[in-house]
C-alpha positions in Angstrom: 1.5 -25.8 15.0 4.5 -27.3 13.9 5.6 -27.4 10.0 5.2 -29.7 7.6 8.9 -31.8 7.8 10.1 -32.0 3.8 13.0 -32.4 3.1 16.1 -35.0 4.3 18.4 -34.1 6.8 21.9 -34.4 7.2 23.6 -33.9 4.1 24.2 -30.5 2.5 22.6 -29.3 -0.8 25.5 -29.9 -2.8 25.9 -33.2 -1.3 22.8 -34.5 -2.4 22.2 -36.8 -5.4 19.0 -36.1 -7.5 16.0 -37.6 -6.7 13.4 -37.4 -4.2 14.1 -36.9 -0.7 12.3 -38.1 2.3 11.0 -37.0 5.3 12.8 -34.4 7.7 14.9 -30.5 8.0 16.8 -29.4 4.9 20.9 -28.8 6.0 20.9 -25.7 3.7 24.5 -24.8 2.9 24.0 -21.4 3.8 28.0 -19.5 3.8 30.5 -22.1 4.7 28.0 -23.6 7.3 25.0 -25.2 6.8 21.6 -24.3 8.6 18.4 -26.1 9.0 15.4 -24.9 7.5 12.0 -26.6 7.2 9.6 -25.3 5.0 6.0 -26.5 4.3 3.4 -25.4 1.4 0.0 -24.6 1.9 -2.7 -23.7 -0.6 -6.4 -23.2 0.0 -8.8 -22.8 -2.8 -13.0 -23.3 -2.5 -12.0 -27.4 -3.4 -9.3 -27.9 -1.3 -7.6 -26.6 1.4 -4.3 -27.7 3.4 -0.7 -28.6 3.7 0.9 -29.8 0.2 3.5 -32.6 0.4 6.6 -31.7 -1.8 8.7 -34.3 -3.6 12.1 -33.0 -3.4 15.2 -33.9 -6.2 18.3 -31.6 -6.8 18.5 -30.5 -10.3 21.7 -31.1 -12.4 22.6 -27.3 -12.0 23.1 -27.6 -8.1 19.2 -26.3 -7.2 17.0 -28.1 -4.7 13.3 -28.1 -6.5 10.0 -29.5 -4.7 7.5 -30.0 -6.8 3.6 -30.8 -6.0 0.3 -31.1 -8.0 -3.9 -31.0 -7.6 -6.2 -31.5 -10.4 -6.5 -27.7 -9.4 -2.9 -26.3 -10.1 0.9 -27.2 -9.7 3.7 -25.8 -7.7 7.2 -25.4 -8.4 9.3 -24.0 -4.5 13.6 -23.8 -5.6 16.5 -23.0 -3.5 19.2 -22.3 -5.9 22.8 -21.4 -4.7 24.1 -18.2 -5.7 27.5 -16.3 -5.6 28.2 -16.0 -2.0 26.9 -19.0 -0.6 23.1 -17.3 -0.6 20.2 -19.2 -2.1 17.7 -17.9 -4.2 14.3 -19.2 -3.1 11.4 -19.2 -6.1 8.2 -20.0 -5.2 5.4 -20.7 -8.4 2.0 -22.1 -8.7 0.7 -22.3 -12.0 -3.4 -23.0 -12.6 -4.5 -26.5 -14.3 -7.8 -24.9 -14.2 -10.3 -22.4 -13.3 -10.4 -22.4 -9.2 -11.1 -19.7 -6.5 -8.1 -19.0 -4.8 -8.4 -18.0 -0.3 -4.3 -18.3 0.5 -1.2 -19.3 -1.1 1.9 -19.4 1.3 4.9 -21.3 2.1 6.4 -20.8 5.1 9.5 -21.7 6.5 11.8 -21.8 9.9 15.2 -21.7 11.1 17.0 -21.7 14.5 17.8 -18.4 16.2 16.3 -15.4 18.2 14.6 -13.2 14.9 14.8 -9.8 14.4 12.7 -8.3 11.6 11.4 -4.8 10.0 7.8 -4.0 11.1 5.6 -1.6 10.4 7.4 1.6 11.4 10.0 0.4 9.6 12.0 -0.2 12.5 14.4 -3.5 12.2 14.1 -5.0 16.0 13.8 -8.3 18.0 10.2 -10.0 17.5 8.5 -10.4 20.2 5.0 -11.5 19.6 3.7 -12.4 15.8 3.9 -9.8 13.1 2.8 -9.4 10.3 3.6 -7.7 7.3 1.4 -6.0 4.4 1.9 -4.0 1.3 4.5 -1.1 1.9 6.7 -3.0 4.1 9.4 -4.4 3.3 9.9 -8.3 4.5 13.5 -8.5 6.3 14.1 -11.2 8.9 17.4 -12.0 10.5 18.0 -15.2 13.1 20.8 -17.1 13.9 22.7 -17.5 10.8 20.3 -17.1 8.4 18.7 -13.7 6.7 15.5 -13.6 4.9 14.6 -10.5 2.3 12.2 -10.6 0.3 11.4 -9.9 -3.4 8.6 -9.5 -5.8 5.4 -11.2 -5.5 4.4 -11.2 -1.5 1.0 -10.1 -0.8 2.0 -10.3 3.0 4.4 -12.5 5.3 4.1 -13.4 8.7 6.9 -13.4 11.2 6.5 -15.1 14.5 9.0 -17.0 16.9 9.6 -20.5 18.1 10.4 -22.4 20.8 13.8 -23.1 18.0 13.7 -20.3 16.2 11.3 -18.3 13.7 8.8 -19.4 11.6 8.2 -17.1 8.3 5.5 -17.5 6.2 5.3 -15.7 2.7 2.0 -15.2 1.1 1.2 -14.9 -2.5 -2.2 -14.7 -2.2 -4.5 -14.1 1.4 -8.0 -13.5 1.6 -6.8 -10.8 4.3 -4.9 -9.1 2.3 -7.6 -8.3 -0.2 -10.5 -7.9 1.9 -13.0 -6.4 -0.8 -16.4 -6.9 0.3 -19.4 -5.2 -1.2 -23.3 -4.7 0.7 -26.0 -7.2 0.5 -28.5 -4.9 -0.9 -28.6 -2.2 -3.3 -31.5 -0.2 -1.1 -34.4 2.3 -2.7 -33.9 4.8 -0.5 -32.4 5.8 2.5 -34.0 4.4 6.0 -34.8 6.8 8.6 -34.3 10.4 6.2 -32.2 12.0 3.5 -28.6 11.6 3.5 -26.8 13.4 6.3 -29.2 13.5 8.5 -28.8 12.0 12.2 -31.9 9.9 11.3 -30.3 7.3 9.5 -29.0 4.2 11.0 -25.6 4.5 9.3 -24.3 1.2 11.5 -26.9 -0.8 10.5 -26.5 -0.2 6.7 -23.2 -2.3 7.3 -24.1 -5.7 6.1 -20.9 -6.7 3.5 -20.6 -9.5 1.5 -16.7 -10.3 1.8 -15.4 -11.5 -1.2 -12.9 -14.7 -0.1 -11.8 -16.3 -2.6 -10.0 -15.0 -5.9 -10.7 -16.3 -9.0 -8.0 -18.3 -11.1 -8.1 -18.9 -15.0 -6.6 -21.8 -16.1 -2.8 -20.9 -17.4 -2.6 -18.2 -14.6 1.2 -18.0 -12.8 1.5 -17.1 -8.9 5.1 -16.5 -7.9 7.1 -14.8 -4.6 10.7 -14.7 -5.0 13.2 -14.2 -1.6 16.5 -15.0 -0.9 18.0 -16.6 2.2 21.9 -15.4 3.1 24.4 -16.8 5.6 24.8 -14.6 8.5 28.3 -15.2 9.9 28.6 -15.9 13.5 28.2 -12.7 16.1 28.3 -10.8 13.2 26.8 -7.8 12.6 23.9 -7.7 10.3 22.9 -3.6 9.0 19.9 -3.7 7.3 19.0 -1.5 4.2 15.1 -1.0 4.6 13.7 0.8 2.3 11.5 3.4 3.4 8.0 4.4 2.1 8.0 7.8 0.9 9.9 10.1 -1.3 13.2 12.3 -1.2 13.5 11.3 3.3 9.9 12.0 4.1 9.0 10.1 7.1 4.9 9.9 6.7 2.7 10.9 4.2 -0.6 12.7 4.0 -3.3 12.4 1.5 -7.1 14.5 1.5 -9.2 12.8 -0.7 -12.2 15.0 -0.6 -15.7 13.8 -1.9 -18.0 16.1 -4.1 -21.4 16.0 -2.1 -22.7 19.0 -2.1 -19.6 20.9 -4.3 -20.3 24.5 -4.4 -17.5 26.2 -6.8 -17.1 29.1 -4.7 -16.9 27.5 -1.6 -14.2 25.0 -3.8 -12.2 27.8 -5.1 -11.9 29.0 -1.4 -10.6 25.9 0.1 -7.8 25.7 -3.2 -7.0 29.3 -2.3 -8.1 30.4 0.5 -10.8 33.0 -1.4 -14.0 32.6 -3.2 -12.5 35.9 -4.6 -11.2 34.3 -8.8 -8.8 37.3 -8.1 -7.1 34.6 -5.4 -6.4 31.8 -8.0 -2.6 31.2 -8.7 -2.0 33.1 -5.9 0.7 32.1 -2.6 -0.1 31.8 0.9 -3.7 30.3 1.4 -5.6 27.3 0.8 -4.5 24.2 -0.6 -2.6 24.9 -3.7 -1.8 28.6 -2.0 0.2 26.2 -0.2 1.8 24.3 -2.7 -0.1 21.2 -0.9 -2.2 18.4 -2.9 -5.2 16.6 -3.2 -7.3 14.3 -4.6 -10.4 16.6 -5.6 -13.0 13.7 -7.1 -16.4 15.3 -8.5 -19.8 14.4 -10.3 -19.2 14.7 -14.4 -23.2 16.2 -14.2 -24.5 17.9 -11.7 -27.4 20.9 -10.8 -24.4 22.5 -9.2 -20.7 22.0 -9.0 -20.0 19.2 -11.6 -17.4 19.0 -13.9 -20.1 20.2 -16.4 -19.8 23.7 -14.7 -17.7 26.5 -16.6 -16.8 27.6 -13.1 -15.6 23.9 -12.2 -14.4 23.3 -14.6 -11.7 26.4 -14.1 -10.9 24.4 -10.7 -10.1 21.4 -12.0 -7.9 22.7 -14.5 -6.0 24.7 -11.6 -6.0 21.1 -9.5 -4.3 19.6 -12.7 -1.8 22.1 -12.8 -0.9 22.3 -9.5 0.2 18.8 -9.4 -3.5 17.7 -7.9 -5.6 15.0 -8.5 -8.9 15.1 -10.1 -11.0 12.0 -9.3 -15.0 10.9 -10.0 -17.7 10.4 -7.2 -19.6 8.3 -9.7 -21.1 10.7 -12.4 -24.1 11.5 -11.3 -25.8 11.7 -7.3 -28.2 9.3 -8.6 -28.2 5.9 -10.1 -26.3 5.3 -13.6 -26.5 2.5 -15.8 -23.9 1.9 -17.6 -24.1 3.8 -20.9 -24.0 6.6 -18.6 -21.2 5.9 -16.9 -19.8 4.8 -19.9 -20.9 8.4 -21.6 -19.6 10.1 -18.1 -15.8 8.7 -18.1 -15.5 10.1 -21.9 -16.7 13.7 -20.5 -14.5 13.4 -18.1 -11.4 12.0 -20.0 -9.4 15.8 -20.4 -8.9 15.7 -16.6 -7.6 11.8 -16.7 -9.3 11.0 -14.0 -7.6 7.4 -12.4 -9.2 7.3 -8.8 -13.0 6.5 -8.4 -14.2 7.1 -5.0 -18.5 5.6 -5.1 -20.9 8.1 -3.8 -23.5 6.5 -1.8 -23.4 2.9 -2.3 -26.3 2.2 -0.4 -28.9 2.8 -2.8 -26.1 4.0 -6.1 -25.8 0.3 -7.4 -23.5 1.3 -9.7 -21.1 2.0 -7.2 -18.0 -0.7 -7.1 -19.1 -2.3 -3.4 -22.4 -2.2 -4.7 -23.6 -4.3 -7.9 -20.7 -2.1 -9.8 -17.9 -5.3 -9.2 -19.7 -7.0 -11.4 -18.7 -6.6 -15.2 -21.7 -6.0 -17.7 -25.5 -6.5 -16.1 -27.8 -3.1 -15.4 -25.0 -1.8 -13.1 -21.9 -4.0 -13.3 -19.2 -1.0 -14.3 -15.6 -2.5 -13.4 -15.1 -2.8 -17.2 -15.7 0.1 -17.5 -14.0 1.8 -15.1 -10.8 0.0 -15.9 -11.1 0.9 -20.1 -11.4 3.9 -18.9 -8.2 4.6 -17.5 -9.4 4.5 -14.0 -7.4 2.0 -11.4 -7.6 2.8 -8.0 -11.5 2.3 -6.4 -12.2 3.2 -3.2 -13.3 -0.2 -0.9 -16.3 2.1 0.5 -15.1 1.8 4.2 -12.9 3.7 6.5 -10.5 2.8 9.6 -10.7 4.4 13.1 -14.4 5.8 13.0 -14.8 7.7 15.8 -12.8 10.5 17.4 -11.4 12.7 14.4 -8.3 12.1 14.4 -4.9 11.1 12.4 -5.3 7.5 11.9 -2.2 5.5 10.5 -3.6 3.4 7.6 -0.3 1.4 7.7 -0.5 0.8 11.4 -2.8 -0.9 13.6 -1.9 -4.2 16.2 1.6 -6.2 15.3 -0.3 -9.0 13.8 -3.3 -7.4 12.4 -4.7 -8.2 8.9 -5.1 -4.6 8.0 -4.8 -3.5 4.2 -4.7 -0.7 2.9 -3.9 -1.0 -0.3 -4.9 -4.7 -2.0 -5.7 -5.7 -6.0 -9.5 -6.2 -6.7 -10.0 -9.8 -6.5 -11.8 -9.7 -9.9 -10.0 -7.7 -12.4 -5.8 -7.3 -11.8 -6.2 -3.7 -13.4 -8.2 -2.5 -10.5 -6.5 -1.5 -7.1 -8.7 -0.9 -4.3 -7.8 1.4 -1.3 -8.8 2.5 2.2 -9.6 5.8 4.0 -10.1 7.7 7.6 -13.1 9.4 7.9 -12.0 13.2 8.3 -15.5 15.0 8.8 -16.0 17.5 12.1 -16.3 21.2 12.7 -12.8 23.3 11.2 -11.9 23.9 14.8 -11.6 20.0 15.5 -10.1 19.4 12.0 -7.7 21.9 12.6 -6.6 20.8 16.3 -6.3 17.0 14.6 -4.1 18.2 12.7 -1.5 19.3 15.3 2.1 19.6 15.1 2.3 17.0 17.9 0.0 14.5 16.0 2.1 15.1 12.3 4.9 14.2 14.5 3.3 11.4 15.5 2.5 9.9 12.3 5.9 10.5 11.1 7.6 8.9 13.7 5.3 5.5 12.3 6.5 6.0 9.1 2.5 6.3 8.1 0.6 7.4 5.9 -3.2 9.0 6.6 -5.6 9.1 3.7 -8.5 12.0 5.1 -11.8 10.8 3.8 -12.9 15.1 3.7 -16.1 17.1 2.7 -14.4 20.1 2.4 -16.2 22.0 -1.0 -19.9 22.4 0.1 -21.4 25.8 1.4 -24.6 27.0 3.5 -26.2 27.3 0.1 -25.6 23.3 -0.7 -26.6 22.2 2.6 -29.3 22.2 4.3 -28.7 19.5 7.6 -28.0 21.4 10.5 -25.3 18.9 12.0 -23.3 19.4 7.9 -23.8 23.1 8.6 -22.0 23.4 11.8 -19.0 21.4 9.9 -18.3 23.8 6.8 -15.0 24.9 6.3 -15.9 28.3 4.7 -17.0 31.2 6.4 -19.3 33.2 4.6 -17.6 37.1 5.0 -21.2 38.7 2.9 -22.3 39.4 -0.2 -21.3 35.6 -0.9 -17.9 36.1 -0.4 -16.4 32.9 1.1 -13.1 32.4 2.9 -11.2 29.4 4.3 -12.1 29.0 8.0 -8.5 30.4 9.9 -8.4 27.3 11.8 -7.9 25.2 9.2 -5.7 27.0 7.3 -3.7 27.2 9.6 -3.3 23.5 10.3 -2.4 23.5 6.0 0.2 26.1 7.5 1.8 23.1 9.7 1.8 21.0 6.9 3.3 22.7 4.7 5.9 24.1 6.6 7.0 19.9 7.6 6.3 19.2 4.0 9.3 22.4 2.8 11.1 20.2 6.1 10.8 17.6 4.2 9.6 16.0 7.0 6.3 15.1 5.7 5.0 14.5 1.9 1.7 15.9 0.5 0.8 13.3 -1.9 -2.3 12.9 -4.3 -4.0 9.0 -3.6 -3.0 8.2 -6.9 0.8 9.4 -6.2 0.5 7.2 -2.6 -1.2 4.3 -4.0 0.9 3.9 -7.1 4.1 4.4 -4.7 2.8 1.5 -2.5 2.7 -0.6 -5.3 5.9 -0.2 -7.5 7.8 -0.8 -4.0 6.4 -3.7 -3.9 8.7 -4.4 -7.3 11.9 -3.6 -5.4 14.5 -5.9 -3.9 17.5 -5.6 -2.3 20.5 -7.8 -3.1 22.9 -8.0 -0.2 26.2 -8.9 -1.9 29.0 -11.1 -1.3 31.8 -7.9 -1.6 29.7 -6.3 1.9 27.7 -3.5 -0.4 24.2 -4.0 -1.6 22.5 -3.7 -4.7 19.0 -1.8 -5.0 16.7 -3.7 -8.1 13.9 -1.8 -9.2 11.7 -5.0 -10.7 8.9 -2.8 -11.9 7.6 -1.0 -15.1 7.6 2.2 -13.6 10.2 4.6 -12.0 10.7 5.3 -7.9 11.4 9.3 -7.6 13.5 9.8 -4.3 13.7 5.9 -3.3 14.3 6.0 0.0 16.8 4.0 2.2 17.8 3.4 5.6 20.6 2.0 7.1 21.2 1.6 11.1 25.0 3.4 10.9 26.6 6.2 12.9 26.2 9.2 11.1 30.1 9.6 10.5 29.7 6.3 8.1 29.4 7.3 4.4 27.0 5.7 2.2 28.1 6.0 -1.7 26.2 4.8 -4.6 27.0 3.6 -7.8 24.6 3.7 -10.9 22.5 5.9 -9.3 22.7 9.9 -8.5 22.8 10.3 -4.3 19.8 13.0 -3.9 20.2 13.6 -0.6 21.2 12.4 2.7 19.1 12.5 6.7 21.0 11.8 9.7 19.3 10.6 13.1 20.1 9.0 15.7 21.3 5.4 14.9 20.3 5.9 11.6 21.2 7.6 8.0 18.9 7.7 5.6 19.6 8.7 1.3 17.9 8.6 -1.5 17.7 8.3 -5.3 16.0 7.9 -8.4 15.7 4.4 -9.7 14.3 3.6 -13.5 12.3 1.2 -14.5 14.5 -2.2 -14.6 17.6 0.2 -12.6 20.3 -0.9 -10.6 22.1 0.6 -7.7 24.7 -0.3 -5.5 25.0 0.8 -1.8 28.1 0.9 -0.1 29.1 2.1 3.5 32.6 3.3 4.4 34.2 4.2 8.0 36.9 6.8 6.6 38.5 4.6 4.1 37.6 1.3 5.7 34.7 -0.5 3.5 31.8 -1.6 6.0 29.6 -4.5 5.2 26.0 -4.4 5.1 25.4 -8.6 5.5 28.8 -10.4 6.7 28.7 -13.6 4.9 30.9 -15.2 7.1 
């Protein structure tokens, strides 16, 4: 479907006299040359939903501004020309009044074949459409023009033309937030207790997908991106910045639930012994292991809550092992919301910031329950949030079936497929997703091959294991959850970590010392997902680039890659070089970067300066 025509054509940006423009292909002076680009703005609320018209005028300072309005909301889309011959595209959309927001983009196309980062981080020629979520970075190059993206993309869509490439940048996308929650908060279980074959678990998935995204009047949508001139045959060498930290190429992240916690069973899968005489000790178990989690448990409990002396002991070891102590609701059974209320203050010493719901299906406290709501019998997301918690889990998992690694940051070129996304109700809420992880230690263990690590790290991924991993025979009583305990029972109640699975912690760790693979808490992942979003790279004028960190928060062992021979050095300025990963047909370093920090790149062949983005 072809794009909206907006602007006039034939006559370059600094050519044209203020006012509006008419119909047609903007001649962007991009470099010394100028390049046609059409761009079109689309917004869809609940009232309206299609193209926007722009009027067009060039501002006194040299910056092309279109401009449209709704009695819903307003948009502002500049092109301003900085040093270089680059422009700085600004995209804003600022609410008249309350509305309920489905997508927000403005896309926009250029001649050339594209080439563009996808989602192993790989910068290659597009063949069919991709599309781009949270945790990777937008980078398209065609013809003469290259597109990199900045703060404020919810996604972006890259496909090609019969001319060219067509780009779309997304504020907002109901795909990229696809909360949903069940249509009934249920009594009871159908069909028997919980666990138990009986139970129709596929016909308990009824959701209610939430859509639309509310808007208060005064509220500010904005994307920022810059387009630079690509000189002629060229060559363009991206910096893309990776995912995870200090040259890890995948990431790995348990996030075990508390059903059924028994504390010795716990303290065996931490280290590897139900023995206390194991704690703090090397070579077993989780935190034997040096290796992290996200352990979440009930605040009250008949057994194995955080009201337990003896639990109590494990969470503090969790804590100070770098481990992350999360909530599965507060109690197994419905709360109301002085409880929960009552159960985030018991809880507080741990700082708990990751709420995982324990059955939704008849909890209707839980968040994709009636728990989105805020205030009502069991409307918690106040809650939650004034209590320092701000990642919620979105109560479904990808790749049921086989157990298996499954790439939450993978899946088909151009599927919709979010793994991390804000909670379309409250911005202090972050919602992620999960694989379900839940089979016999054998079959855990084998999943977890050195063949299938590999795997995930050649995708650049990141797995998020949705484990049961605390109970023991004396918390369970379902045959089919007893054959899947991962502590063997050695008598006398003495309880070891099942060999097979320690053993596939082994593998870990040993890629993780590689640092071939990081062992991340969610909280760590989902909170690294997130401030990369707040990172831009500048390409400059000189050949070197320049690494922003946008955000409120600082990126331990940024990442970056650059497609170089490994004899090419990469130097940094305003930054410490960490470290440095050669492979083949890339180089990888990384660094800290503070909160608001600068760095600049530069590549050098022997003494001869290389540049990154050739303006001309």
């Amino acid at each position: 479907m072809p794009l909206l025509p907006v602007l006039a054509a034939g006559a370059a940006l600094a050519a044209l006299g203020p006012g509006a423009l008419g119909a047609g292909a903007i001649d962007l002076p991009l470099g010394e040359d100028g390049v046609p680009v059409e761009l079109a703005l689309e917004v869809r609320t609940s009232a309206h939903a299609g193209p926007a018209p722009l009027a067009w005028h060039t501002r006194a300072d040299g910056a092309l501004e279109g401009r449209a309005a709704t009695a819903e909301w307003e948009a502002t889309v500049e092109l301003a020309p900085v040093p270089g011959g680059a422009s700085a595209l600004d995209v804003q959309v600022r609410w008249r009044v309350a509305a309920e927001v489905e997508r927000i983009a403005l896309a926009l196309a250029w001649p050339g074949r594209p080439r563009a980062v996808g989602r192993t981080l790989r910068f290659e020629e597009v063949g069919g459409p991709l599309r781009i979520e949270r945790g990777t970075p937008l980078l398209v190059a065609a013809g003469r023009a290259v597109l990199a993206g900045g703060p404020g993309l919810a996604a972006a869509r890259v496909e090609r033309t019969p001319a060219g490439v067509r780009t779309t940048l997304m504020l907002d996308d109901a795909a990229a937030r696809p909360f949903s929650t069940y249509e009934t908060c249920l009594d009871h279980l159908p069909g028997g207790d919980e666990g138990t074959q009986q139970v129709p678990w596929g016909a308990l998935e009824r959701r209610r997908p939430f859509t639309f995204a509310p808007r208060a009047k005064g509220d500010l949508d904005r994307a920022t991106a810059t387009l630079y001139p690509l000189g002629a045959g060229l060559p363009f060498l991206p910096v893309v910045v990776e995912r995870w930290p200090a040259g890890a190429r995948a990431a790995l992240v348990f996030t075990d639930h508390a059903d059924r916690t028994d504390p010795d069973a716990l303290r065996a899968v931490l280290w590897g012994d139900s023995d206390p005489r194991a704690e703090g000790g090397v070579g077993a178990g989780f935190l034997g292991r040096g290796l992290r989690l996200t352990r979440t448990f009930f605040v009250h409990a008949r057994r194995g809550g955080l009201d337990d002396p003896a639990v109590q002991d494990l969470a503090d070891d969790l804590v100070e092992a770098g481990s992350e102590v999360g909530l599965h609701s507060i109690t197994g059974e419905r709360d109301g919301r002085d409880q929960v209320r009552s159960g985030l203050s018991a809880a507080a010493g741990w700082r708990p910031v990751t709420w995982i719901d324990h059955e939704p299906y008849t909890n209707c406290e839980a968040v994709s329950s009636e728990g989105w709501r805020a205030g009502g019998k069991y409307g918690i997301r106040d809650l939650l949030a004034e209590g320092g918690i701000r990642w919620v889990w979105a109560a479904g998992d990808y790749g049921s079936g086989a157990t298996r690694i499954v790439d939450l940051l993978g899946g088909g070129p151009d599927e919709a497929r979010a793994a991390v996304y804000p909670f379309p109700l409250d911005p202090r809420l972050w919602v992620f997703r999960s694989s379900m992880f839940y089979a016999s230690p054998a079959a855990l263990g084998a999943a977890l091959s050195d063949e299938a690590l590999a795997g995930l790290e050649a995708e650049r991924g990141l797995f998020v294991a949705h484990t049961y991993l605390g109970p023991a025979a004396r918390t369970t009583h379902s045959v089919d959850h007893l054959g899947r305990l991962v502590v063997r029972d050695e008598g006398n109640g003495h309880l070891v970590l099942d060999p097979a699975l320690d053993e596939a912690l082994a593998r870990i760790a040993t890629r993780v010392r590689q640092g071939r693979l990081a062992s991340l808490t969610w909280s760590e992942a989902g909170d690294r997902l997130r401030a990369l979003g707040e990172v831009e790279v500048v390409y400059r004028p000189d050949g070197a680039a320049e690494i922003r960190n946008h955000g409120a928060e600082a990126i331990h062992g940024l990442t970056l890659a650059v497609p170089v021979a490994p004899f090419v050095d990469l130097a940094l300025d305003g930054a410490l070089l960490l470290g440095r990963d050669d492979e083949p047909g890339w180089v990888r370093v990384w660094l800290d970067l503070e909160p608001g920090g600068r760095a600049v790149l530069r590549a050098l062949d022997g003494f001869v300066p290389v540049s990154f983005l050739p303006f001309r």
